[in-house]
C-alpha positions in Angstrom: -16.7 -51.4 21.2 -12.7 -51.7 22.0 -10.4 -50.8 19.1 -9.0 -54.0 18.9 -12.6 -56.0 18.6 -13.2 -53.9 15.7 -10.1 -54.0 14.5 -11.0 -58.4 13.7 -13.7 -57.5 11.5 -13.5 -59.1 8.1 -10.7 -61.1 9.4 -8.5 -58.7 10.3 -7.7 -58.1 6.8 -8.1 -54.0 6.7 -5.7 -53.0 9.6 -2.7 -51.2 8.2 -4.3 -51.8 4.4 -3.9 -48.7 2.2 -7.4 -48.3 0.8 -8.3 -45.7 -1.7 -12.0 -44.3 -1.8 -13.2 -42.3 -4.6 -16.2 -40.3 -3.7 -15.4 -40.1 0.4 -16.6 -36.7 0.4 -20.3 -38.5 -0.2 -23.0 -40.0 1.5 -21.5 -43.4 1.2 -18.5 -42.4 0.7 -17.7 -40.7 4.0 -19.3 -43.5 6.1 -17.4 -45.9 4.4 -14.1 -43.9 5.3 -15.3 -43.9 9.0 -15.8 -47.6 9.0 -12.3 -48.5 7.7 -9.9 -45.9 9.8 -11.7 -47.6 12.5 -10.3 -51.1 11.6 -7.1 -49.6 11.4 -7.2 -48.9 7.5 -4.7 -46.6 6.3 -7.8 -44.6 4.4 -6.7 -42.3 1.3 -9.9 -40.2 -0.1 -10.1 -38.9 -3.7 -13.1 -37.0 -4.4 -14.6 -33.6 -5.6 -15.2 -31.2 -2.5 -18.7 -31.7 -0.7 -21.7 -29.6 -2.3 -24.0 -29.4 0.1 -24.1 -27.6 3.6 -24.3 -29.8 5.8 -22.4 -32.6 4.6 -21.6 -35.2 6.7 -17.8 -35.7 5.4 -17.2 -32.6 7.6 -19.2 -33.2 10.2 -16.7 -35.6 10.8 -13.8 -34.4 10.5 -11.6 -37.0 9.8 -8.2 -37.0 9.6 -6.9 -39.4 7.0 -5.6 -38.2 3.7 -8.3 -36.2 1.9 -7.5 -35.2 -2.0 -9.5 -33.0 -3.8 -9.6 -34.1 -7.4 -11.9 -35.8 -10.3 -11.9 -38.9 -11.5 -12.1 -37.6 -15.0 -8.3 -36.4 -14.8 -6.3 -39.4 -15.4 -3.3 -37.6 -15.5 -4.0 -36.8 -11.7 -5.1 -40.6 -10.7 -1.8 -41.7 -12.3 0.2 -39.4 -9.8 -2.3 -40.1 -6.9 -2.4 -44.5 -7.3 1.6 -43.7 -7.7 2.3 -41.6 -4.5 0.0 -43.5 -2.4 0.1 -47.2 -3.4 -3.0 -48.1 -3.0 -4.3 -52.2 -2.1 -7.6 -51.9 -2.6 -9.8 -49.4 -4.7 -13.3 -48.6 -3.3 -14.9 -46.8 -6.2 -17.9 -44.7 -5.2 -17.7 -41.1 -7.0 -20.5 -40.5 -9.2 -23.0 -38.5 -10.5 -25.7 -39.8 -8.5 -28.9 -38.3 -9.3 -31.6 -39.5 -11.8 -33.1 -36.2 -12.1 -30.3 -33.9 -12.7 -29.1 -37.0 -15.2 -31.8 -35.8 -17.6 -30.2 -31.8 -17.4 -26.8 -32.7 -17.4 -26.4 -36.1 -19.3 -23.0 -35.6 -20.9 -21.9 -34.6 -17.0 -23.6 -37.9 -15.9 -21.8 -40.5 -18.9 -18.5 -38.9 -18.3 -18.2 -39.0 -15.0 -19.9 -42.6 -14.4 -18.8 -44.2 -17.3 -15.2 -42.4 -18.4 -14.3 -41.7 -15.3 -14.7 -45.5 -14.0 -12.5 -46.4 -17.2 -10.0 -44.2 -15.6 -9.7 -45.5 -12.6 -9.2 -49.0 -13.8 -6.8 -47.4 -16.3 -4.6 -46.0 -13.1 -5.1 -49.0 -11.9 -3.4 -51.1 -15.1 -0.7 -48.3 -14.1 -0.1 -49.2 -10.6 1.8 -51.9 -9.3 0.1 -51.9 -5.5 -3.3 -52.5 -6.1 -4.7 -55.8 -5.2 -8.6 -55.5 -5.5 -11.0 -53.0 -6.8 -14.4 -53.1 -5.7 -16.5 -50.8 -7.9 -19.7 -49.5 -6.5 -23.0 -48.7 -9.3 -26.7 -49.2 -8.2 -29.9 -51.5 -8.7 -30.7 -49.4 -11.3 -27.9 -50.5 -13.9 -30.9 -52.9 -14.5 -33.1 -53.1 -17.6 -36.5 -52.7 -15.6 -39.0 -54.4 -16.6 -41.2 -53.7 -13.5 -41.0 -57.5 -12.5 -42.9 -58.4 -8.9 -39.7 -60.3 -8.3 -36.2 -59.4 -7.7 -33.6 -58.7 -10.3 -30.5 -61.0 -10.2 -26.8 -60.8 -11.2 -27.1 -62.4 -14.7 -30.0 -60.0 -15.5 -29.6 -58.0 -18.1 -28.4 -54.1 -17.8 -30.3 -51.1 -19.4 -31.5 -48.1 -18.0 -34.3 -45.6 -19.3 -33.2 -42.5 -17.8 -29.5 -41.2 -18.6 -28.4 -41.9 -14.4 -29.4 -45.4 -14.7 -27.7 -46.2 -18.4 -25.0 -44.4 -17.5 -24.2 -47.2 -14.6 -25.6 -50.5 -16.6 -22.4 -48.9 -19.3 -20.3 -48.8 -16.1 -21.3 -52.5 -15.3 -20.5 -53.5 -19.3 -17.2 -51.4 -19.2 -16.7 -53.6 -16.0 -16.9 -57.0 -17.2 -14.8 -55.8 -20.6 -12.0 -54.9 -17.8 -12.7 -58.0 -16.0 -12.0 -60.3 -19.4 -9.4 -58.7 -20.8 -7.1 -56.8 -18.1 -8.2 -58.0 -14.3 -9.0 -61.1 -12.5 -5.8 -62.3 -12.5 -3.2 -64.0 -9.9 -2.2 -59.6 -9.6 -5.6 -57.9 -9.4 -9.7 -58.8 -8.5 -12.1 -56.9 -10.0 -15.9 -56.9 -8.8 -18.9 -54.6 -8.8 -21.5 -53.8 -6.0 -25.0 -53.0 -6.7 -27.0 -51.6 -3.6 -30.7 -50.4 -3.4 -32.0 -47.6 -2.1 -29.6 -46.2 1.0 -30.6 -44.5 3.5 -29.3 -43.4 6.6 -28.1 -39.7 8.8 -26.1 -37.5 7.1 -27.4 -37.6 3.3 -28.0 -34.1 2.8 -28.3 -34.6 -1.1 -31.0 -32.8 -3.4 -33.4 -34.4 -5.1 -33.3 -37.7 -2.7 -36.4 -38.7 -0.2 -35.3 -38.4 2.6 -33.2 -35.7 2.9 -35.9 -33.7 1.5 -38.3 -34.8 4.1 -35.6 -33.8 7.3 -34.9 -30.8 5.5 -38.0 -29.5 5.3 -39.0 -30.9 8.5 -36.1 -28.7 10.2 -38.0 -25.6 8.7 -41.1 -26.5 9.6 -42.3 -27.1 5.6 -44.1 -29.6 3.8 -42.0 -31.7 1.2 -44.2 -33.0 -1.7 -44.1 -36.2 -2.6 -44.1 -37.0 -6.4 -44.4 -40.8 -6.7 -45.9 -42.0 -3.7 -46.9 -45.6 -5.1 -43.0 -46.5 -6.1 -41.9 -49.2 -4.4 -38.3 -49.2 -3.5 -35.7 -51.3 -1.7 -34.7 -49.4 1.3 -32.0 -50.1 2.9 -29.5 -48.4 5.8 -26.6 -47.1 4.8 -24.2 -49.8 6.8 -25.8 -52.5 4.9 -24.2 -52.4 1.9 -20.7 -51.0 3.1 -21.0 -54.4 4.7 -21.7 -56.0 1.7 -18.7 -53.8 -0.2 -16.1 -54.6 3.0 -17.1 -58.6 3.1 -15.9 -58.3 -1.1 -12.9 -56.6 -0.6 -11.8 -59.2 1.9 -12.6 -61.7 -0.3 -10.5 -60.0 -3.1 -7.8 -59.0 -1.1 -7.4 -63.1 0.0 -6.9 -63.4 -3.9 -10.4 -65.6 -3.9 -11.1 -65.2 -7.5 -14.5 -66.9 -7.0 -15.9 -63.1 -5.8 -14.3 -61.3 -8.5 -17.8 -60.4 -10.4 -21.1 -58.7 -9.8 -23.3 -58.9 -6.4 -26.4 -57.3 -4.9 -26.5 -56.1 -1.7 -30.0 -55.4 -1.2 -32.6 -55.5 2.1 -34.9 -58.4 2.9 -38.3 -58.3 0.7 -39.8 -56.9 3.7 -37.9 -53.5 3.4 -39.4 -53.1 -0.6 -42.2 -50.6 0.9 -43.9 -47.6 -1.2 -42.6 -43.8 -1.1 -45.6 -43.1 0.3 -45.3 -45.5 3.6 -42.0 -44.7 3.9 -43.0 -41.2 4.2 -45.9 -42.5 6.8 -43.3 -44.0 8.9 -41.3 -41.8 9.3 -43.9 -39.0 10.3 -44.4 -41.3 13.3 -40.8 -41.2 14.3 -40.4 -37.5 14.1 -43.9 -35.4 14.4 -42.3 -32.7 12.5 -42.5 -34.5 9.1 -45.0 -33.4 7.1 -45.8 -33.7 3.4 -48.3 -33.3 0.2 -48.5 -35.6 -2.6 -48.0 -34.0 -5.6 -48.0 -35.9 -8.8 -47.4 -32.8 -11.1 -43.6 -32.8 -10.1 -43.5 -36.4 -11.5 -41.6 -34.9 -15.3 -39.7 -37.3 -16.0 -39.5 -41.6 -16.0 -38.8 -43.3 -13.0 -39.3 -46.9 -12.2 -42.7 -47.8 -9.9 -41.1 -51.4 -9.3 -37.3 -51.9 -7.8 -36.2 -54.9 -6.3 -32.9 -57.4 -5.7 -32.5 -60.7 -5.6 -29.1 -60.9 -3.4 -29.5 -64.7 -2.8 -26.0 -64.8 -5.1 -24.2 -63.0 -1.6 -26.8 -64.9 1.2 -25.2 -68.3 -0.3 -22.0 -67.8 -1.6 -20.7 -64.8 0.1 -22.6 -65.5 3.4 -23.5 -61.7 3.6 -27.0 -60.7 4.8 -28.8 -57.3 5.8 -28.8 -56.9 9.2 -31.9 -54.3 10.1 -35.2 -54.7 9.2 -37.3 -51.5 8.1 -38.6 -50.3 11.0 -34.8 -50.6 12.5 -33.4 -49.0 9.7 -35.7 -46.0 9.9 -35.5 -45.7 13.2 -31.9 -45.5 12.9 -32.0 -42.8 10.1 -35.2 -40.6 11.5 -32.9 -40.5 15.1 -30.1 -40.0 13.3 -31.5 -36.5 11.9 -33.6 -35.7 15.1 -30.2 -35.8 17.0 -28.5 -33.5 14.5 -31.3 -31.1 14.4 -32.6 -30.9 18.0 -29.7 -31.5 19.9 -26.4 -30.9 17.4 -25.5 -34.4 18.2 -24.3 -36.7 15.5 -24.8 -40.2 16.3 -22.7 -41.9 13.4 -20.3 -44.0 15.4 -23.4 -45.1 17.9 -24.8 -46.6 14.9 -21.9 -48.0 13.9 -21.4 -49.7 16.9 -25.3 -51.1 17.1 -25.0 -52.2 13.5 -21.8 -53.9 14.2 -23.1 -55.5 17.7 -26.6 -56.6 15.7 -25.0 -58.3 13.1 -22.8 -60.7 15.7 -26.3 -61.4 17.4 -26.9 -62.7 14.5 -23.5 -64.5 14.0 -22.8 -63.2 10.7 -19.3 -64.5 9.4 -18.0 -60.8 8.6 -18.2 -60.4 12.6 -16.0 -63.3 13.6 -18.9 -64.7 15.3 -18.7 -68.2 14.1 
């Protein structure tokens, strides 16, 4: 795809933008950064340094401005939003982990509560930024195991310390959103995705990288709640979702300043367990044991979003079914591990080219 094709996307509106990611070093985070330099985005990344080896942030080695620091040091942000003047704050650092939540829940409320507040404190400090999209999860939800979808207006919970640290960070949100943003000056809105996957996640603790990484040393992972049902989704969906906001923010369309799912069609809500099947198909080497016993602590069995809020009003929709989404991922990791080749701007590309087959407004296509 030429530069300057890409380049249109979203209507144009990221070439030559300063945008500020928090968390680029991640999974998300460092996909989102690819996405945006190639529009033209003038990408600055705050984050903590990567902790695992691999990690796709280096894998790509990017060249935009990269600044190790933590969103718990306001003092830091202040001289960072300052320097740089940002236009548009993509928050993604987290603790992201529902398991290590329940070891380390102080870590997990300061960093995804405190540290959002800081942030939108820099921000109240700054005079460049325009927009702020900040990014939680599906699980800031109260989850009542509904067979149905949970919508914006739902209300937020979370049983495990992961999950109510990011229904806080939704609350702390809307406070800001009342009293401080949403202004003629700045548009704040949050972004709650479901369960991303895609090549390059190398975190602990997550499906499947534990299946690829066990797979690349011929091991078994163990599954430990293969019933769940889950709303899987490739990563490129949602950054969709977060880019199609941010243009609507940075147009100063105050109709998009508030909360939105960006989940997968109900199709793509399959179990742990034929996810796992699935994938075993694409890549032979996959092999696991179910294992209940490793099941110590709560997790939700049903997980679902409603995103017809962003099919209607935003006119965002997920692009790749499931079988195209794991496809994507599964290749994604046989590449790396077979053949050293990382295939993150082909699937750039392919998302890009699927969603104008379908004519989806974010691609200029109508």
């Amino acid at each position: 795809m030429e530069i300057m094709e890409i380049e249109k996307l979203f209507g144009g509106i990221y070439k030559n933008k300063v945008c500020l990611i928090t968390g680029h070093t991640g999974f998300k985070g460092s996909w989102l950064a690819r996405w945006l330099t190639k529009m033209g985005a003038i990408v600055i990344g705050y984050s903590l340094k990567p902790d695992n080896e691999p990690n796709h942030f280096e894998l790509l080695n990017e060249n935009y401005t990269s600044i190790t620091g933590n969103i718990k040091d306001l003092a830091n942000l202040n001289k960072i939003f300052n320097k740089y003047k940002p236009e548009i704050v993509f928050h993604l650092a987290a603790q992201a982990l529902v398991r290590y939540s329940y070891e380390n829940p102080i870590e997990t409320f300061q960093t995804n509560v405190l540290g959002t507040m800081n942030i939108y404190e820099a921000t109240r400090n700054s005079n460049s930024v325009k927009a702020i999209v900040n990014i939680t999860s599906d699980k800031c939800y109260e989850n009542k195991e509904w067979i149905w979808g949970y919508r914006e207006n739902d209300p937020m919970g979370g049983h495990d310390p992961y999950s109510a640290s990011k229904g806080c960070s939704e609350l702390l949100t809307a406070s800001y959103q009342k009293s401080f943003f949403n202004t003629d000056n700045i548009l704040l809105a949050s972004a709650r995705a479901g369960n991303v996957i895609g090549g390059g996640d190398w975190a602990i603790d997550r499906l499947v990288p534990d299946m690829v990484k066990a797979a690349s040393n011929n091991n078994e992972v163990f599954i430990r709640s293969p019933y769940a049902t889950r709303p899987w989704q490739h990563v490129l969906e949602p950054l969709s979702g977060y880019l199609n906001l941010g243009w609507k923010l940075l147009k100063g369309e105050k109709t998009f300043a508030d909360g939105w799912n960006f989940g997968p069609d109900q199709d793509n809500n399959i179990s742990v367990l034929d996810l796992t099947k699935n994938s075993k198909v694409l890549w032979n080497k996959i092999n696991y044991t179910v294992d209940k016993n490793l099941a110590n602590h709560h997790e939700a069995n049903l997980l679902m979003l409603d995103c017809s809020k962003a099919n209607k009003i935003l006119k965002w929709k997920p692009v790749w079914d499931i079988k195209q989404t794991l496809e994507k991922t599964i290749g994604w990791y046989k590449s790396f591990y077979q053949n050293s080749i990382i295939n993150t701007d082909n699937d750039l590309q392919e998302y890009i080219q699927s969603a104008k087959d379908k004519s989806l407004l974010w691609t200029g296509s109508i």
